[in-house]
Each structure stands twice: as structure tokens, then as C-alpha cells.
Backbone as JSON, one array per atom type, in Angstrom:
{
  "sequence": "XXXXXXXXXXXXXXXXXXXXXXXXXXXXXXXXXXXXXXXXXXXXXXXXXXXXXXXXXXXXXXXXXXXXXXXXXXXXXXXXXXXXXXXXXXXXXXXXXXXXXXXXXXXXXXXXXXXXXXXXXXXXXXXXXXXXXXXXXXXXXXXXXXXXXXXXXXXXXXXXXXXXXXXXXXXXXXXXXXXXXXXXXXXXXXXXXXXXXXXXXXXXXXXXXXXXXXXXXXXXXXXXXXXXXXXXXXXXXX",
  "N": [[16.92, -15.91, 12.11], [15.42, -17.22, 14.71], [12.8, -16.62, 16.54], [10.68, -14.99, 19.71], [7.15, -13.38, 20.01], [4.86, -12.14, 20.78], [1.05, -12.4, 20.57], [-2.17, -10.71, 20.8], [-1.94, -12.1, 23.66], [-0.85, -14.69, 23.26], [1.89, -16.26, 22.78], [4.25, -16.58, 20.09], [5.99, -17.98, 17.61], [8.45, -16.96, 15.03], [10.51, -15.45, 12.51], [13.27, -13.46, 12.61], [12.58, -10.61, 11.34], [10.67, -10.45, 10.05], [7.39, -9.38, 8.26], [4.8, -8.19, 10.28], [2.24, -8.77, 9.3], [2.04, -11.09, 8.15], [3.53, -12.85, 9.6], [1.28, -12.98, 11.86], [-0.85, -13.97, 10.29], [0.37, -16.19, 9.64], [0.33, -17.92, 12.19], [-2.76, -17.94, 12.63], [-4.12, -15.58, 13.27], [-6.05, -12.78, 11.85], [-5.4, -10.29, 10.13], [-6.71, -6.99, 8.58], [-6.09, -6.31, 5.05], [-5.84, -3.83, 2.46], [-3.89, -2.63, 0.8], [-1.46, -3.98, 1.05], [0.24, -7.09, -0.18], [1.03, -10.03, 0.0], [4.67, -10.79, -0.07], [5.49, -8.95, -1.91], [6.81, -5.63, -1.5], [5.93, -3.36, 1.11], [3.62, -0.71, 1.22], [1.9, 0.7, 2.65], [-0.39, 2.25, 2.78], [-3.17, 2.65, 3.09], [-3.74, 1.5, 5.77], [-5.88, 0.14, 6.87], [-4.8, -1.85, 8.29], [-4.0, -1.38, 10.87], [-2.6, -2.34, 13.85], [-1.62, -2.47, 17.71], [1.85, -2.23, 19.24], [3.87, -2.75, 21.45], [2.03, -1.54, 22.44], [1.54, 1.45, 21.03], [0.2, 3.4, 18.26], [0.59, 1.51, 14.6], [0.79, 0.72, 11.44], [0.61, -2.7, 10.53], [1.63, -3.96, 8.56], [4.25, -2.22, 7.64], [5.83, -2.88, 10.19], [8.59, -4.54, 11.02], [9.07, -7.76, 12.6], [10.45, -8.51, 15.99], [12.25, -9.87, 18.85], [10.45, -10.6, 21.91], [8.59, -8.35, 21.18], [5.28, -7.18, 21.88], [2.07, -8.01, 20.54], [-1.37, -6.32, 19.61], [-3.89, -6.79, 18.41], [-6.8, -7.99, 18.22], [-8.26, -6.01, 19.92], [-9.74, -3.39, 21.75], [-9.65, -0.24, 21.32], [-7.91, -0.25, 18.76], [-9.58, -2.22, 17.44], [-11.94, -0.4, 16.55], [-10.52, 1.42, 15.31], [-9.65, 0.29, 12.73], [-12.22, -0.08, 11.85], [-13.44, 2.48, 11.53], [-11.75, 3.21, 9.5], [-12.4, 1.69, 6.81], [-14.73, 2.81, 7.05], [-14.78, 5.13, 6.38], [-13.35, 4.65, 3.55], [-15.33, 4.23, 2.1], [-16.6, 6.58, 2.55], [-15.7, 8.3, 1.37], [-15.75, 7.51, -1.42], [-17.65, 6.32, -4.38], [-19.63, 3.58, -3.87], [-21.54, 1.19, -4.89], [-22.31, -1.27, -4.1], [-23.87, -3.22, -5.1], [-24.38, -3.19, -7.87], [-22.1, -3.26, -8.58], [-19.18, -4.28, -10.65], [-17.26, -5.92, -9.5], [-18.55, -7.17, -7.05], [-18.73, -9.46, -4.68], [-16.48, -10.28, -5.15], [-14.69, -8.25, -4.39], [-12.03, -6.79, -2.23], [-12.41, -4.55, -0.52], [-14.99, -4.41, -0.11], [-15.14, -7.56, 1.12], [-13.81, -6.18, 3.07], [-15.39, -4.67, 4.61], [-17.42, -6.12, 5.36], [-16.02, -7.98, 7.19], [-15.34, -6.26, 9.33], [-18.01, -5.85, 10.29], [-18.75, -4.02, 9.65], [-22.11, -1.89, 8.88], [-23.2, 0.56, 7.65], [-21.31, 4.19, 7.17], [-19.98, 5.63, 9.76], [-19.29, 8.63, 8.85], [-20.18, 11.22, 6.62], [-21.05, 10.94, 3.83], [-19.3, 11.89, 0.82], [-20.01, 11.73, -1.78], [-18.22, 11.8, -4.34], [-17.71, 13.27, -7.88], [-16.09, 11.8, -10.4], [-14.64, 11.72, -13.07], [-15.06, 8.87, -15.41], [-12.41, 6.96, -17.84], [-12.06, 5.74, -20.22], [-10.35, 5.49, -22.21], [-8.3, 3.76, -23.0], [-7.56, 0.45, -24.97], [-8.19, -1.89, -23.45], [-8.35, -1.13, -21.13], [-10.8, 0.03, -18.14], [-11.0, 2.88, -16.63], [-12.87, 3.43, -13.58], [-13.14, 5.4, -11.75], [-13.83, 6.59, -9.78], [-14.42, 3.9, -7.89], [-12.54, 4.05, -7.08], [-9.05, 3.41, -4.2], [-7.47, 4.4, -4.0], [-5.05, 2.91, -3.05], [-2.56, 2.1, -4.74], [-1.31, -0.25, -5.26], [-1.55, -0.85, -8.44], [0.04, 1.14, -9.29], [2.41, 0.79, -8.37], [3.11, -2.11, -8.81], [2.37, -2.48, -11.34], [3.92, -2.46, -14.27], [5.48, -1.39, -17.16], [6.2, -3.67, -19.34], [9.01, -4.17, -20.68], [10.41, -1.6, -20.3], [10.03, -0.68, -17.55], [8.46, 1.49, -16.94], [5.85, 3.22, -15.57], [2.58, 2.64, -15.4], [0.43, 3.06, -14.65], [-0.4, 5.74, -12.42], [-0.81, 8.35, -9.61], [-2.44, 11.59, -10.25], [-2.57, 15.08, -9.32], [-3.65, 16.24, -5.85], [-4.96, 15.62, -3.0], [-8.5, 16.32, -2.49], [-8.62, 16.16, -4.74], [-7.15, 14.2, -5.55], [-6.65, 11.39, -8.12], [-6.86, 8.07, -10.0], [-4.33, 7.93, -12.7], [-3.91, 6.09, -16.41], [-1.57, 5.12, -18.52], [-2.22, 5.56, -21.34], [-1.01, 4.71, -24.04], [0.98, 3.22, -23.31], [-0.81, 1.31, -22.19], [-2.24, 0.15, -23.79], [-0.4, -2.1, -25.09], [0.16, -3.6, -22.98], [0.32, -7.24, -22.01], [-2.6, -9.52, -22.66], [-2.49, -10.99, -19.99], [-1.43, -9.45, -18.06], [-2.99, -7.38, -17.87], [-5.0, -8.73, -16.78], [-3.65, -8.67, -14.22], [-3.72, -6.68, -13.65], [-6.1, -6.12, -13.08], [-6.95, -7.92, -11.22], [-5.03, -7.23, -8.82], [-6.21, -4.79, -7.88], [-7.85, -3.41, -5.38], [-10.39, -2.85, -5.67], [-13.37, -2.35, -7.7], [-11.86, -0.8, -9.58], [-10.61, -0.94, -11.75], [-10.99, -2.51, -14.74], [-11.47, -4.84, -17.0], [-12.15, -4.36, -20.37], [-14.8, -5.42, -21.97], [-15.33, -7.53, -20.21], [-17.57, -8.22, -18.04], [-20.05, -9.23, -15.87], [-18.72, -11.66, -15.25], [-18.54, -14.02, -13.44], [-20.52, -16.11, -12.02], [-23.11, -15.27, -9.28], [-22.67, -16.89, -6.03], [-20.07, -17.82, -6.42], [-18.25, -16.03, -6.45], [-15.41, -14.55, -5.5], [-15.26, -14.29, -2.73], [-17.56, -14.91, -2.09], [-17.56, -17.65, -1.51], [-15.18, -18.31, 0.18], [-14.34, -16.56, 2.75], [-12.88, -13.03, 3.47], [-11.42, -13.28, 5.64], [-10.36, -16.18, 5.84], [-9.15, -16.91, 3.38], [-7.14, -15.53, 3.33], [-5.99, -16.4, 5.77], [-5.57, -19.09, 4.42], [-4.05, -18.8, 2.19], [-1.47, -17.89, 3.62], [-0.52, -20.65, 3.86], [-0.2, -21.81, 1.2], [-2.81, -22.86, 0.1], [-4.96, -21.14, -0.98], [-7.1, -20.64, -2.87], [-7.41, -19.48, -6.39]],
  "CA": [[16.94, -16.32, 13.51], [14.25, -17.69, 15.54], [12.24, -15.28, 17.82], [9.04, -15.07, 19.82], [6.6, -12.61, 20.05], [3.0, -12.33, 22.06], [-0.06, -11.51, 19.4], [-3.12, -11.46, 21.68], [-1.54, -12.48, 24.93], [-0.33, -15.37, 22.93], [3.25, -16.24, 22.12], [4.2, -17.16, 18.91], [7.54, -17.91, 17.03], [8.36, -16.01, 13.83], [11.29, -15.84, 11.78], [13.03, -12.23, 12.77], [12.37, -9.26, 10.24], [9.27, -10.72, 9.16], [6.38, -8.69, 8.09], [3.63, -8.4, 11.02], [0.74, -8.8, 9.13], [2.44, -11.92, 7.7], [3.43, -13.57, 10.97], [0.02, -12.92, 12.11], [-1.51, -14.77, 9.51], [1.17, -18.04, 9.7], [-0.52, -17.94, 13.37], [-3.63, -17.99, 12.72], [-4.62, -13.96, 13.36], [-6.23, -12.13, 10.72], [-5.12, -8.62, 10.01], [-7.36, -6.57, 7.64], [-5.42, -4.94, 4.24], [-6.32, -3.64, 0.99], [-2.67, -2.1, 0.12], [-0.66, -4.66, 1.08], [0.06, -8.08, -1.0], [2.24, -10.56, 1.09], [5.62, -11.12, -1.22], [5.77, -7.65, -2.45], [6.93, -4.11, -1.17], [4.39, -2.53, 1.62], [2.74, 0.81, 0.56], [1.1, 1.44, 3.79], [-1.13, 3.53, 2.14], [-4.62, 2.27, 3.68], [-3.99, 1.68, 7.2], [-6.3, -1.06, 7.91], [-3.99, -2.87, 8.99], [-3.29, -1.02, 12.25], [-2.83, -2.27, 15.37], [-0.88, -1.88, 18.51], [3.15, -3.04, 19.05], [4.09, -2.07, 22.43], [1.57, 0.16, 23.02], [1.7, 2.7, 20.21], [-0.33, 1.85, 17.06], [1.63, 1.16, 13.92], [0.88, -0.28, 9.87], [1.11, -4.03, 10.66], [2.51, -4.15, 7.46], [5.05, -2.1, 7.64], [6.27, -3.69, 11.07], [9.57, -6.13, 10.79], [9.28, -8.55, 14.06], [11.78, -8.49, 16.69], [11.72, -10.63, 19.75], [9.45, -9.84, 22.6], [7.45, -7.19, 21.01], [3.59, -7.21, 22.18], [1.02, -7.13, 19.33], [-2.68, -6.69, 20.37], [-4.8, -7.2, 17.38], [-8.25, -7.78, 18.98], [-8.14, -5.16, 21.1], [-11.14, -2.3, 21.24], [-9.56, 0.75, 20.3], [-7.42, -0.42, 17.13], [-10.17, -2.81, 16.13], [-12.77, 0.39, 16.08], [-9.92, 2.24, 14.45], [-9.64, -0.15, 11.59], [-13.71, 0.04, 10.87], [-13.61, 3.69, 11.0], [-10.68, 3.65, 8.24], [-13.05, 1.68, 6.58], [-15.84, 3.59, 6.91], [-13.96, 6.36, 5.54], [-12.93, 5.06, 2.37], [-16.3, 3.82, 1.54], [-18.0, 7.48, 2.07], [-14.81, 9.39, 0.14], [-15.99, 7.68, -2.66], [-18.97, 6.3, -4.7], [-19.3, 2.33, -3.82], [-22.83, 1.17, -4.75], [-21.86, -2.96, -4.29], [-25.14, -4.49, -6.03], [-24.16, -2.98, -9.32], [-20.8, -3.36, -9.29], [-19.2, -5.76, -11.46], [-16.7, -6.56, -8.33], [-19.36, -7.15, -6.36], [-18.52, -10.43, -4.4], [-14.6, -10.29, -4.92], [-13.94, -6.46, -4.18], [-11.57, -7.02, -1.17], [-12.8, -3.65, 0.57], [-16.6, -5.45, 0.73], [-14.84, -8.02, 1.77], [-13.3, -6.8, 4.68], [-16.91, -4.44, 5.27], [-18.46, -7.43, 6.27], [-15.19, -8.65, 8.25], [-15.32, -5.37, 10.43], [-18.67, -5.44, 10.65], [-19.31, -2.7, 9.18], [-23.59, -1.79, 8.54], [-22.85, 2.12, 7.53], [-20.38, 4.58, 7.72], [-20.48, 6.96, 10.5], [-18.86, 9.94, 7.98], [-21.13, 11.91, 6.1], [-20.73, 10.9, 2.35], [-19.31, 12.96, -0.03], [-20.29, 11.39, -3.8], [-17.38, 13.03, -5.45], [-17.5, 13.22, -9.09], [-15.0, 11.47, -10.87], [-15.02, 11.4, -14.86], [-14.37, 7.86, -15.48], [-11.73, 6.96, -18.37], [-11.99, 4.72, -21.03], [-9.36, 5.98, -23.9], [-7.22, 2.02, -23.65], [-8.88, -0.49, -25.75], [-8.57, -3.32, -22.72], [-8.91, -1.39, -19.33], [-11.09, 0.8, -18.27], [-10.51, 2.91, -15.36], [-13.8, 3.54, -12.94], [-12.7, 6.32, -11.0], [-15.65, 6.75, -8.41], [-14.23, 3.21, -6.2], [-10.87, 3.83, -6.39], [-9.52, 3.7, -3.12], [-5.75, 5.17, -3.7], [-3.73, 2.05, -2.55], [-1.38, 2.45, -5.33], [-0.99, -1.19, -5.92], [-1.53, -0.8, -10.06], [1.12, 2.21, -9.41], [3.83, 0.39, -7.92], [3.3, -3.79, -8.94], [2.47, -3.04, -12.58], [4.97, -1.52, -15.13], [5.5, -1.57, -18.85], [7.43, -5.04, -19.07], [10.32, -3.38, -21.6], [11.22, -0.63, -19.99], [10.25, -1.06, -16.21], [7.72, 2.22, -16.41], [4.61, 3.0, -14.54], [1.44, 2.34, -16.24], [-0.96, 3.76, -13.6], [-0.14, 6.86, -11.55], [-2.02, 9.41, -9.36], [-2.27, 12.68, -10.44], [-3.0, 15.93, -8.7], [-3.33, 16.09, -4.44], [-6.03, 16.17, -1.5], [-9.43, 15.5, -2.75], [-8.58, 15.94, -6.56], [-7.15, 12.91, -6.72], [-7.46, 10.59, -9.08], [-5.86, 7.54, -10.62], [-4.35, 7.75, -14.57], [-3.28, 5.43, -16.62], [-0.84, 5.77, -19.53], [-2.81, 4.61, -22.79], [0.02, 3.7, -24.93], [1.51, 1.76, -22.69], [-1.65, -0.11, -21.67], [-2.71, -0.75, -25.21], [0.32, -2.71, -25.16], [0.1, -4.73, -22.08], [-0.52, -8.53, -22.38], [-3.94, -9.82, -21.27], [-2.26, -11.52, -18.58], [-1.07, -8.18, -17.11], [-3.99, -6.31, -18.18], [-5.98, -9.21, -16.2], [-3.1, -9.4, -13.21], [-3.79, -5.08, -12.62], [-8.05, -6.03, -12.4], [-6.94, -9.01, -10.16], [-4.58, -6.97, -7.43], [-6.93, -3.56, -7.31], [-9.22, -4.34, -3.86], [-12.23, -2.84, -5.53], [-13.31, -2.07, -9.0], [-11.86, 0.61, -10.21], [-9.49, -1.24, -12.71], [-11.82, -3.39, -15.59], [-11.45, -5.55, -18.38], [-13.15, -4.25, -21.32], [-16.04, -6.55, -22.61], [-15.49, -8.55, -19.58], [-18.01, -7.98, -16.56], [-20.3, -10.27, -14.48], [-18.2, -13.24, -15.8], [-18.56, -15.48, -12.35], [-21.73, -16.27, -11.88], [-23.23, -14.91, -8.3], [-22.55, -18.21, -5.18], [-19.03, -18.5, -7.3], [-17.43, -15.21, -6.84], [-14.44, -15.05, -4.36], [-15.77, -13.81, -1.3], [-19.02, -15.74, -1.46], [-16.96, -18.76, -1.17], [-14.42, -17.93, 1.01], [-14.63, -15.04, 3.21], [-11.97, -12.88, 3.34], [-10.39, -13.85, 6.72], [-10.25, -17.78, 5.71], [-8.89, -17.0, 2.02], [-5.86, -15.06, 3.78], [-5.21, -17.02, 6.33], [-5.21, -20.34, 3.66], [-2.95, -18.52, 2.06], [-0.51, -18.61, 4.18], [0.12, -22.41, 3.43], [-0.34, -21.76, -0.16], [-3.98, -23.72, -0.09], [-5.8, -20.37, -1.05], [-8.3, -20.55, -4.26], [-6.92, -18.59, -6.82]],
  "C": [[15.52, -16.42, 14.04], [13.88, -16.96, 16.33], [10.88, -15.76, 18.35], [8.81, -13.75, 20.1], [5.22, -12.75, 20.36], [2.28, -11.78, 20.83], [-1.2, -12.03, 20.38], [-2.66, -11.88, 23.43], [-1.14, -14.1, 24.65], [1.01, -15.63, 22.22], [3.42, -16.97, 21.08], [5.68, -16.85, 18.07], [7.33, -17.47, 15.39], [10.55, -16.0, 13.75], [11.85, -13.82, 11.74], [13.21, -11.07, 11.78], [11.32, -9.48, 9.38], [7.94, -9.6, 9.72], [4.97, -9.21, 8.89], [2.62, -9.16, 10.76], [0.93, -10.64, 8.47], [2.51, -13.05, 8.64], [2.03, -13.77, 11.53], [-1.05, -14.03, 11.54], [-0.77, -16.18, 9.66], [-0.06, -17.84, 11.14], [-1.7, -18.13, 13.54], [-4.58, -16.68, 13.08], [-4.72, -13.42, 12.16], [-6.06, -10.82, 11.08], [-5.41, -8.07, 9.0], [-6.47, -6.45, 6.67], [-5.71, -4.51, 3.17], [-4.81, -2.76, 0.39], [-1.39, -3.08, 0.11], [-0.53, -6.02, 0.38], [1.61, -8.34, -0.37], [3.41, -10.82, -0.6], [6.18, -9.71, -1.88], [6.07, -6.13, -1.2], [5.84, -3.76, -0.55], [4.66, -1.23, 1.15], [2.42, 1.42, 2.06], [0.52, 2.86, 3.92], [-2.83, 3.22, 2.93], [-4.67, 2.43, 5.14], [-4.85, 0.73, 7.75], [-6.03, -1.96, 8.65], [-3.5, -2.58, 10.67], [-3.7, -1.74, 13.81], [-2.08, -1.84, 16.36], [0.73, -3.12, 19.25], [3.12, -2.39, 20.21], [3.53, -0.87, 22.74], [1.29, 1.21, 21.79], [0.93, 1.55, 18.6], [0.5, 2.2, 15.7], [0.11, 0.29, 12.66], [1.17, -1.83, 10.23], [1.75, -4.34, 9.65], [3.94, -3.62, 6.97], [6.26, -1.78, 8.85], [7.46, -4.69, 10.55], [9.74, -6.89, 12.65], [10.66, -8.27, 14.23], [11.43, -9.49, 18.0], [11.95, -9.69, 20.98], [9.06, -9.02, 22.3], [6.38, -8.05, 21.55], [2.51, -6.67, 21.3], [-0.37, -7.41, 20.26], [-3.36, -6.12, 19.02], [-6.25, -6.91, 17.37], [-8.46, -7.0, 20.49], [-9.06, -3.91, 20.88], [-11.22, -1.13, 20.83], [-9.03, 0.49, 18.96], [-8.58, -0.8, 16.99], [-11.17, -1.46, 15.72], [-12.19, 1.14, 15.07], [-9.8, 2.03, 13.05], [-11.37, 0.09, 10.98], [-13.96, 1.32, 10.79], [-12.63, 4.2, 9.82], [-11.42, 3.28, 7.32], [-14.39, 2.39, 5.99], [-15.61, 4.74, 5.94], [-13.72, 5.81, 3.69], [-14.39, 4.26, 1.74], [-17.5, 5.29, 1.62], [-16.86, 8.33, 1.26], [-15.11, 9.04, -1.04], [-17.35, 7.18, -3.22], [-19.26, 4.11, -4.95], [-20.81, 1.42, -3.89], [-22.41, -0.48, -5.06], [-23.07, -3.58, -4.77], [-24.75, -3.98, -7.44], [-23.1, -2.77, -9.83], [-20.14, -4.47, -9.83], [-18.48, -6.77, -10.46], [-17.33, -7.03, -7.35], [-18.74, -8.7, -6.03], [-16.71, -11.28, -4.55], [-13.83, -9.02, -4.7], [-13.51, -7.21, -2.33], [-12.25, -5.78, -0.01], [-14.14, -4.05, 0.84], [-16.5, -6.13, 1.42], [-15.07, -8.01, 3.19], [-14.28, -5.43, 5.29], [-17.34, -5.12, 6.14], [-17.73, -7.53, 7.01], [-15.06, -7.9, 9.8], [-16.8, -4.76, 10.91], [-19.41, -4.1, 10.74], [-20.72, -2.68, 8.4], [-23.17, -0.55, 7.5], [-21.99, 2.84, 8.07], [-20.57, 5.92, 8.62], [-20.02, 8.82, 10.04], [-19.79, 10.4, 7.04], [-20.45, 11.6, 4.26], [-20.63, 11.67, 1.28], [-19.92, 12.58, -1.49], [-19.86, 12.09, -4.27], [-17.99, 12.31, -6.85], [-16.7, 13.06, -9.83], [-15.66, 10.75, -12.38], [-14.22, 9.79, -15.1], [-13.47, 7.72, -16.94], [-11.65, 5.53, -19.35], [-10.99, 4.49, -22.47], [-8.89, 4.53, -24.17], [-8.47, 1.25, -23.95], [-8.66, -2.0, -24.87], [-9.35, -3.02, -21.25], [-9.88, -0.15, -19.58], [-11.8, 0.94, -16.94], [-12.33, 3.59, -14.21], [-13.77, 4.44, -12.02], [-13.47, 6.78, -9.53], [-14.97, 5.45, -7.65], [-12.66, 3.49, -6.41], [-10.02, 4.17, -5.25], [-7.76, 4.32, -2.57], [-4.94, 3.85, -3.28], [-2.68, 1.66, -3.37], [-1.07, 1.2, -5.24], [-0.85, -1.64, -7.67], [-0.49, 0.13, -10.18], [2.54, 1.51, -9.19], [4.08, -1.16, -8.56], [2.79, -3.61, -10.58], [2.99, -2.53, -13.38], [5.32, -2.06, -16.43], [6.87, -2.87, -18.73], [8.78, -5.11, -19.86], [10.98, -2.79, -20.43], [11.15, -0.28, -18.28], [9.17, 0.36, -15.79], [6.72, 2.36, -15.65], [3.59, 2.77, -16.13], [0.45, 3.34, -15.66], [-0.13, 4.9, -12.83], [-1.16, 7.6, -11.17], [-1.81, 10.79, -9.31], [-3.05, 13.8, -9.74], [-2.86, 15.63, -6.89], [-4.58, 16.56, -3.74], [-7.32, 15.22, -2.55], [-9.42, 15.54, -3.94], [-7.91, 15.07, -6.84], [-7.35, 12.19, -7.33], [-6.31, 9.61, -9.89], [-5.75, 7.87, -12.43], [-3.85, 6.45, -14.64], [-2.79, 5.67, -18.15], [-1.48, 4.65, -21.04], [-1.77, 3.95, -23.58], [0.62, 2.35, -24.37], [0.79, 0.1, -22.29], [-2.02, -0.65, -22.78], [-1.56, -1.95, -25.14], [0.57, -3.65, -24.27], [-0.34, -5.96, -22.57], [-1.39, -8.49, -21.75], [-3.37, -10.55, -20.49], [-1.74, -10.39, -17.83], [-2.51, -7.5, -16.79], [-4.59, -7.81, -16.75], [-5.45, -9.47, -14.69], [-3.58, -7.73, -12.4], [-5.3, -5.43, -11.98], [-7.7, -6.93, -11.25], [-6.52, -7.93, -8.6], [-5.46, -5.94, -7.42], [-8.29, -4.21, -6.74], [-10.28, -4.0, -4.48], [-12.52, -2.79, -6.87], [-13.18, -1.12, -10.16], [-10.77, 0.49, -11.61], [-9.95, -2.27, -13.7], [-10.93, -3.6, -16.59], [-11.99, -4.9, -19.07], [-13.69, -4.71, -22.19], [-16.06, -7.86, -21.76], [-15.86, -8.01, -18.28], [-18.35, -8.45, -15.68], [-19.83, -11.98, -15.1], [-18.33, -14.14, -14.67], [-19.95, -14.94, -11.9], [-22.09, -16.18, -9.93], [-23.42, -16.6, -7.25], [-21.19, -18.44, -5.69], [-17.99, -17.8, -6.64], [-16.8, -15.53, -5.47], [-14.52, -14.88, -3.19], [-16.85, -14.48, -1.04], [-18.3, -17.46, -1.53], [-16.12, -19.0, -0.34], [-14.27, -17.08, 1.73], [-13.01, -14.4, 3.25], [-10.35, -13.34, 4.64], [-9.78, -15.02, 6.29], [-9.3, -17.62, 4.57], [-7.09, -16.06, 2.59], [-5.21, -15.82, 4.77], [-5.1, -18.87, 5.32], [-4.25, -19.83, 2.9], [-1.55, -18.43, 2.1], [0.09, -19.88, 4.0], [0.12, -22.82, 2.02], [-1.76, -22.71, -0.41], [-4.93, -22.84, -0.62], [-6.46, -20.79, -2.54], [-7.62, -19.2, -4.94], [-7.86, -17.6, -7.13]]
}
């Protein structure tokens, strides 16, 4: 059924039980995310996505429209709220973007720049995380990983329907695994679909690093706002 709904102090028709951050984007409104991937199951594990539905702020992602709600998007407390979520998961862990191989397609740089983010106003911890190399394709980087449990939930042993990736332990000892047997066994089109959906680089190829040559990579061609909202119409750059 057909509905409207205000984003901005603008009304806009939407299709009802559709996903906020989704609507938003048909529209022409960008809404940050690094956990979410339109088509699939939200996580609403990140939070960048938050803004405010009648007032109260809320996961845009895991929002289903209704008619007359009131989203406010560009509005000055959410948007600060989203660059301090931000901020946050760039001092919990260890994100040094000139020497990373993601450098120029890591979605959380991305959407740095998008929120205008210089530095983070949290005091940086530089945990220590033993990185993991036992599978002979991936190999796991543990220092950016930023928890959004997209390799946990969207990639699974294609037999038997298991996990591959999981996070083990709780608070600041976490840390992603991943189950060697199983990944030895992944095709490279899986193995290359987990490096694709994880926002930053904490999920590699192994023997494959600065393969796109710097002016190429996906963010220096598209920024991340433009590349989500082309999306939407299926025009995005793969």
C-alpha cells in the first residue's frame, strides 16, 4: 500500500513496511551505514544510521515506514550523533588509512569524510589484536574490525548453511574468528564476496592487496553518498 511520510519537512511516498534507510535513499536522502546492506536482514549493530522518527531517535534501518511518520535526517543533534558514533569506532580500534590496503573503498573512510569527520573527539585506545592468518585465502586483520557482523550473518558454509565468521568473547575482548576448515573450502567468489561486504579491512584476500590502482578505487570515484543513492536505481558501479 501506498503511504506518505515527511523526511526533512518534505513529503515523500513510500511503499508501507519499507526499510527507512531505504526509502530515504529512493528520495534522494542519504543515511550513513556500515551494518546494513539494502536486500538483506538489518543487524543494527553500528548505529550510524540514527536519526529521529517522531521525535525519539531510532536505527533507520531497523525502521518499517508507516504513514505520516516524521523523519528528520539533517537535523543537529542526530547528525552530531552519527559523527560521534563514528568517531568512536575509529578510536576503539587501530585504523591507520594510508597503509591500508582498503584504503579508498573502506566504507567507514568513506562515510569519515561524509560526516566530516577531521579527528575523533575520544581518546584512542590502540587495542592489541593478534591478527589471524591460519586459512590459506583470508586473512583476518583484527585491529579495523568494526563488529558489524555482516561476514557473521551474510556468509555461511554453502552445504550446510553454517557460520564461517563469528565473534568470540564480550566487551572489549572482542574479536572476530573465523572457522578455518570451512574457509579453506569456500569458493573464491565467496571468499572475495566476505572482503567485498566487510566496511573496512579487516577481511583480506591472501596474495591480493593494492590491486586498484590509487584515482580507481571506489570511493575516489564515487563518494559514498552518490554510490548509495545510484544504487537505488540499480546504476551503482560495482
Amino acid at each position: 500500500m501506498s503511504i506518505s511520510i515527511e523526511i526533512d519537512g518534505v513529503s515523500v511516498a513510500a511503499e508501507e513496511g519499507g526499510v527507512l534507510v531505504d526509502v530515504a535513499a529512493d528520495a534522494g536522502v542519504y543515511i550513513p551505514t556500515l551494518c546494513y546492506l539494502r536486500g538483506k536482514p538489518c543487524l543494527g549493530t553500528c548505529r550510524v544510521c540514527s536519526v529521529k522518527v517522531d521525535g525519539a531517535v531510532v536505527a533507520a534501518c531497523t525502521v518499517r515506514v508507516r504513514g505520516g511518520m516524521t523523519v528528520e535526517v539533517d537535523e543537529p543533534e542526530t547528525t552530531d550523533m552519527r559523527k560521534a558514533l563514528v568517531e568512536l569506532l575509529f578510536a576503539e580500534g587501530n585504523h591507520n588509512c594510508p597503509s591500508c590496503e582498503k584504503s579508498g573503498r573502506c566504507t567507514l573512510q568513506a562515510v569519515g569524510y561524509e560526516v566530516d569527520m577531521l579527528v575523533s573527539r575520544f581518546p584512542y585506545r590502540f587495542p592489541q589484536r593478534e591478527r589471524d592468518h591460519a586459512s590459506e585465502r583470508i586473512w583476518l586483520e583484527r585491529d579495523r574490525c568494526i563488529f558489524c557482523q555482516r561476514c557473521v550473518d551474510f556468509v555461511r558454509d554453502e552445504t550446510t548453511g553454517d557460520k564461517i565468521f563469528s565473534i568470540s568473547h564480550r566487551g572489549s575482548e572482542s574479536r572476530i574468528e573465523v572457522d578455518t576448515e570451512r574457509a579453506d573450502a569456500m569458493p573464491i567468489e565467496q571468499v572475495r564476496y566476505a572482503v567485498e561486504i566487510c566496511p573496512v579491512g579487516a577481511i583480506l584476500e591472501k596474495r591480493v592487496g593494492y590491486d586498484v590502482p590509487i584515482g580507481r578505487r571506489k570511493y575516489e570515484v564515487h563518494s559514498v553518498r552518490d554510490r548509495a543513492l545510484d544504487q537505488t536505481n540499480g546504476s551503482g558501479a560495482p
